[in-house]
C-alpha positions in Angstrom: 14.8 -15.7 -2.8 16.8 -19.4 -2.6 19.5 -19.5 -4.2 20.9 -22.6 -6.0 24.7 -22.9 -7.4 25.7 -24.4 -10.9 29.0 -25.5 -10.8 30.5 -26.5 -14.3 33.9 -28.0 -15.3 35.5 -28.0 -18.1 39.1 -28.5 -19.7 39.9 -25.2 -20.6 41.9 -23.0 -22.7 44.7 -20.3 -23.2 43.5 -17.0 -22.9 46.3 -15.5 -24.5 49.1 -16.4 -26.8 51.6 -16.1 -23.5 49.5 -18.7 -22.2 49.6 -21.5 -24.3 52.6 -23.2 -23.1 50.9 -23.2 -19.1 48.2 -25.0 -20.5 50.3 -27.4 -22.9 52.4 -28.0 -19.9 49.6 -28.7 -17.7 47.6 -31.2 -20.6 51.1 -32.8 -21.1 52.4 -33.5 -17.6 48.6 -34.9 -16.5 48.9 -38.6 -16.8 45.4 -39.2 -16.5 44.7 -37.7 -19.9 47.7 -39.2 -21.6 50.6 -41.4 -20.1 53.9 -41.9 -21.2 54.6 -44.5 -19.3 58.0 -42.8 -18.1 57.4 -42.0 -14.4 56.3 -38.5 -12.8 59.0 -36.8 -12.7 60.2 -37.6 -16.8 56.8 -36.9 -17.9 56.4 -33.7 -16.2 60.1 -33.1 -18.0 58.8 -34.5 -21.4 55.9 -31.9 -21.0 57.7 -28.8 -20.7 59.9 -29.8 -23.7 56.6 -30.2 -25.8 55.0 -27.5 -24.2 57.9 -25.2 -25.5 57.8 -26.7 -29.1 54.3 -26.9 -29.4 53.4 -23.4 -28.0 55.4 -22.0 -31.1 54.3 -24.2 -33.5 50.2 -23.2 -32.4 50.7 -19.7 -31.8 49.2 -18.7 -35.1 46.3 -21.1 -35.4 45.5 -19.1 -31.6 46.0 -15.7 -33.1 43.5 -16.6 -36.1 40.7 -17.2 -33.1 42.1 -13.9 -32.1 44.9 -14.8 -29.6 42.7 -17.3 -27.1 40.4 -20.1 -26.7 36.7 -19.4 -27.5 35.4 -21.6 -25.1 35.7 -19.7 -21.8 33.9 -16.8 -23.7 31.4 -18.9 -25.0 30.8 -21.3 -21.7 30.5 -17.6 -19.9 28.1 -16.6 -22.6 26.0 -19.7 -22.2 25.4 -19.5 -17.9 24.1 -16.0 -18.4 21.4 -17.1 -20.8 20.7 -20.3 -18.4 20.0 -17.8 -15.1 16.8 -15.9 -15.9 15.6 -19.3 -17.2 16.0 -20.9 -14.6 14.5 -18.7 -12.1 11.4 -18.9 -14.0 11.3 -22.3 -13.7 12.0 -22.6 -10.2 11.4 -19.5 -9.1 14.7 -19.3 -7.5 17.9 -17.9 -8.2 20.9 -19.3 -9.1 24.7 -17.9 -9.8 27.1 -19.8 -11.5 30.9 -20.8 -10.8 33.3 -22.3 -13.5 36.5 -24.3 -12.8 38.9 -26.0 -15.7 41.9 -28.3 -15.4 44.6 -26.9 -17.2 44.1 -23.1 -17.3 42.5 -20.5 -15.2 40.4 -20.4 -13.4 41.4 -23.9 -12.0 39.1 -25.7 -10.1 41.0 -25.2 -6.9 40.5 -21.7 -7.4 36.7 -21.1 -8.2 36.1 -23.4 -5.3 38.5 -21.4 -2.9 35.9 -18.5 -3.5 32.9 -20.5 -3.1 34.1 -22.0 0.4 31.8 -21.8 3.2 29.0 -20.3 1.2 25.8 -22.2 1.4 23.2 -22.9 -1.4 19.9 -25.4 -1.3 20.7 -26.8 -4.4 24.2 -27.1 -6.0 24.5 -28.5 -9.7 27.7 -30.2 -10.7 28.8 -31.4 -14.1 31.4 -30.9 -16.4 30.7 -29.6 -20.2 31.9 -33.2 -21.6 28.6 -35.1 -22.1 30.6 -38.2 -22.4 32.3 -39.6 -19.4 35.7 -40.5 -19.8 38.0 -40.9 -16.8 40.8 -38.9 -18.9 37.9 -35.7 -19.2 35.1 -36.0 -16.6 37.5 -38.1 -14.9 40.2 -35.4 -14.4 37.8 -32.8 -13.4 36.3 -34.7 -10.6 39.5 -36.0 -9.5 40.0 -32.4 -8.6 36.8 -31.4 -7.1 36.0 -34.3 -4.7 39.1 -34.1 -2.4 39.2 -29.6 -1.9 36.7 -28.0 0.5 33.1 -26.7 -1.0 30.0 -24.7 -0.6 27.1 -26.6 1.3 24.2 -27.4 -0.2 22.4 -30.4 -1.6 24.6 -31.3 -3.8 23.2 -32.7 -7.2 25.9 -34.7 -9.6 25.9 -35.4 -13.3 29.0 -36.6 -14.9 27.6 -37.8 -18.0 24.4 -36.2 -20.5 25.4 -37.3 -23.8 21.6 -39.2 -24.2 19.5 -36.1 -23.2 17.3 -35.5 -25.6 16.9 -31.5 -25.9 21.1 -31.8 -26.4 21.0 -34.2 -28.8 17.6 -32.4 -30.4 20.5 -29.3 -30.9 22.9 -31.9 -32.7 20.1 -33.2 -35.0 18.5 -29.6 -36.0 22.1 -29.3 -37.3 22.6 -32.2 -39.0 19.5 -30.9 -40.8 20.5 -27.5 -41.7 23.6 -29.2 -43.0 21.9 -30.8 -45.5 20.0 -27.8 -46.4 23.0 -25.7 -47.2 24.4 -29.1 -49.1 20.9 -28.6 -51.6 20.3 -32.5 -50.6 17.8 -34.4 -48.4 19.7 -36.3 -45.4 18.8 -39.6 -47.7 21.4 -38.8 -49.7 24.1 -37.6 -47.3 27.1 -39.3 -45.5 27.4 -38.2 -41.5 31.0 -38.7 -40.6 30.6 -38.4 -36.6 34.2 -36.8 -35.6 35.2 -37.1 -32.0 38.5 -36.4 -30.3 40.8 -39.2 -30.1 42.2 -41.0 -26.7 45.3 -43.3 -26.1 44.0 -46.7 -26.7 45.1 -48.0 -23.6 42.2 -45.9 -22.1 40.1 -48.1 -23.3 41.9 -51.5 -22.9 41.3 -50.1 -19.4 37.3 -50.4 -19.4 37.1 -46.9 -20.3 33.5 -45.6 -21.0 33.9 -43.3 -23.6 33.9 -45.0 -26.8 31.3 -46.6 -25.4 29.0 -43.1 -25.3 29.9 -41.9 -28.4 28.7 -45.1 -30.5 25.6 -44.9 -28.0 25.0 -41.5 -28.9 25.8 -42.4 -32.8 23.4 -44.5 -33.0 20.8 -42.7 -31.4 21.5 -39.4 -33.8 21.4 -42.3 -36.9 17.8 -42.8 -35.8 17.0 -39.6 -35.9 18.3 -38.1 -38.7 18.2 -42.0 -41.2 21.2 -40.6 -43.5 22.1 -42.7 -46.6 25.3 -43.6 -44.6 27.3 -43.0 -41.9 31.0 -43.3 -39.9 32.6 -42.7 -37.2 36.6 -41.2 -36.9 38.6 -39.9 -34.6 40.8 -36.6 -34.3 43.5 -34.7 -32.2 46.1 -37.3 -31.7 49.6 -36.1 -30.5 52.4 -36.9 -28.1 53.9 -40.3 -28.6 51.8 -43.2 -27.5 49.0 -45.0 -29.8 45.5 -43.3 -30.2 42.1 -44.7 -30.8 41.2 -45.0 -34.4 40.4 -44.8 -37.2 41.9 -41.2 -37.5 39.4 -38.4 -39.3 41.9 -36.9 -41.4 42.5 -40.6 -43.0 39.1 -41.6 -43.1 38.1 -38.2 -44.7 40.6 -39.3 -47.5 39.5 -42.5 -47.5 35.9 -41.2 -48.6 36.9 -38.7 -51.4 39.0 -41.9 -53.1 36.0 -43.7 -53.2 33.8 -40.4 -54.5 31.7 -40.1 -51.2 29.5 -37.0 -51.9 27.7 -34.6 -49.4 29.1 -35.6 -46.0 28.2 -33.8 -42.9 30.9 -33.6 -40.6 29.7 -33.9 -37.2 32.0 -33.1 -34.2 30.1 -35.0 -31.6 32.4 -35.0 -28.4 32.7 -30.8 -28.9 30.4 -28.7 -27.5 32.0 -25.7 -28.6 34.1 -24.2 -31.3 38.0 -24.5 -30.4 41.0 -25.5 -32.5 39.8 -28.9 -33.8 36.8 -27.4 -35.3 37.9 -23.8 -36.0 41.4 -24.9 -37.3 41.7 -28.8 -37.5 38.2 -29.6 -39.1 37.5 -26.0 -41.1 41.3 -25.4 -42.4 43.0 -28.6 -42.2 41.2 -31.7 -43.3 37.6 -30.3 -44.6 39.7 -28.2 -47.6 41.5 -31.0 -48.7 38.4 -33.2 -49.0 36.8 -30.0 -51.2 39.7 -30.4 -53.8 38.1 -33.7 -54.7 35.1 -31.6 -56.1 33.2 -33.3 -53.3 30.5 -31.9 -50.6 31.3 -31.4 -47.5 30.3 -29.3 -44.4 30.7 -29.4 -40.7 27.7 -28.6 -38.2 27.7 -25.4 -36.7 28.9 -26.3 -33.1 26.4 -25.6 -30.2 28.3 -22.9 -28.5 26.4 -20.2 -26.3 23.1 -21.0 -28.3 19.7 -20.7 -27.1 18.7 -24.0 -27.8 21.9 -25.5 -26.0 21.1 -23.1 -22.8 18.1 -25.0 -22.7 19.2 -28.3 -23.1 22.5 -27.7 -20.5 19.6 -26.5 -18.4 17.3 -29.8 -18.6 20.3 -31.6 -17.9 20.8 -30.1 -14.2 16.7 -30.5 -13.6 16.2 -34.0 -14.8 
């Protein structure tokens, strides 16, 4: 039988608590995601003193998702259900190989084993279906200069219009309403996506540009009585994209905004800004207003995802 590859990227996560300062350090001291404007060598200094700090101060939001990331588990969970999919599709088989930025297994790494193996087809993308040059960016920055498997090598570094995805973001949308009692018509969407440093975009960045794009298209779907757009997951000391989710949340419970749906659109899976930031920080404090409010469930390992992630590669 042929054999195809999927390669995926992704930014990954600690997979213990001993581990969260490696990956802090290695977020921090990466000045394509965020730059402090300082100079290598400061801001790889600057990054191990927040690494340090911050490792402590997160520890126990990672112990509550049981002492690591959930996305590895879940993105592992996810290319098992694509496989037997996909060979009945194609009729041929396919194995999978995963490579992150900031924790293991690095990209240099999972290609280091796939060196000199040959496939007919090898799928590449990342599990960010907006492109940004700080996410998508950063992963390819990586993979295009190190050594890989021949094949025909088949490239997508951005998804965030395919339908079947975005079919798994409105289906939620909709059984968020249903467990708020109220038709979509008389819901708020608050689309949540995680913040950048502005001067990403005063650099022709693309992502803001995707995530209205995608907005817009999940407005037409779903026609809720109103809608926003916010941004989370600021830190480190530079100026980020706004308006910032946690204000805009308060914002809406001033003004008596009932039955919102919180919808984390740049996350594909569940992590510490929905499991923590979203669920335990900011989503409580809007309930104390007497108010509606619920978040998607996030697409995860799901079937209907596995489906979509596997239209992307095909079409």
């Amino acid at each position: 039988m042929k054999k195809d590859l999927l390669y995926i990227m992704y930014m990954g996560g600690p997979d213990s608590i001993e581990g969260i300062e490696e990956f802090l350090y290695n977020l921090f001291s990466d000045r394509t995601i965020i730059d402090f404007h300082v100079g290598g060598l400061l801001q790889n200094f600057i990054a191990r003193k927040i690494a340090k700090k911050r490792s402590v101060k997160v520890a126990p939001e990672y112990m509550k998702l049981g002492g690591h990331s959930p996305q590895l588990p879940h993105l592992k969970k996810l290319l098992k259900k694509i496989k037997p999919e996909y060979q009945r599709i194609t009729g041929r088989e396919i194995i999978s190989s995963i490579g992150m930025c900031y924790y293991h297994p690095y990209i240099k790494d999972s290609l280091k084993e796939l060196e000199g193996q040959e496939f007919e087809n090898i799928y590449v993308t990342t599990m960010y279906p907006q492109y940004s040059y700080t996410t998508t960016g950063a992963c390819f920055d990586r993979f295009d200069p190190l050594p890989k498997p021949k094949g025909n090598m088949i490239v997508k570094k951005y998804w965030h219009m395919n339908e079947k995805y975005n079919k798994c973001i409105t289906d939620r949308i909709f059984s968020a309403a249903e467990k708020l009692g109220k038709p979509l018509s008389e819901c708020h969407i608050l689309f949540s996506a995680h913040s950048l440093p502005e001067y990403t975009v005063a650099k022709g960045d693309e992502y803001t540009h995707h995530i209205n794009e995608q907005a817009a298209y999940l407005i037409s779907k779903t026609n809720p009585k109103s809608h926003g757009l916010a941004f989370q997951s600021r830190t480190g000391p530079v100026k980020w994209v706004s308006p910032y989710t946690d204000r805009e949340l308060k914002r809406l419970a001033e003004e008596g905004v009932d039955n919102v749906i919180v919808v984390p659109i740049s996350f594909v899976s569940d992590h510490i800004e929905t499991l923590i930031e979203l669920d335990e920080q900011y989503i409580p404090e809007y309930k104390k207003s007497g108010l509606n409010i619920v978040r998607i469930e996030s697409l995860n390992d799901s079937d209907d995802f596995a489906a979509a992630i596997l239209d992307v590669i095909l079409n």
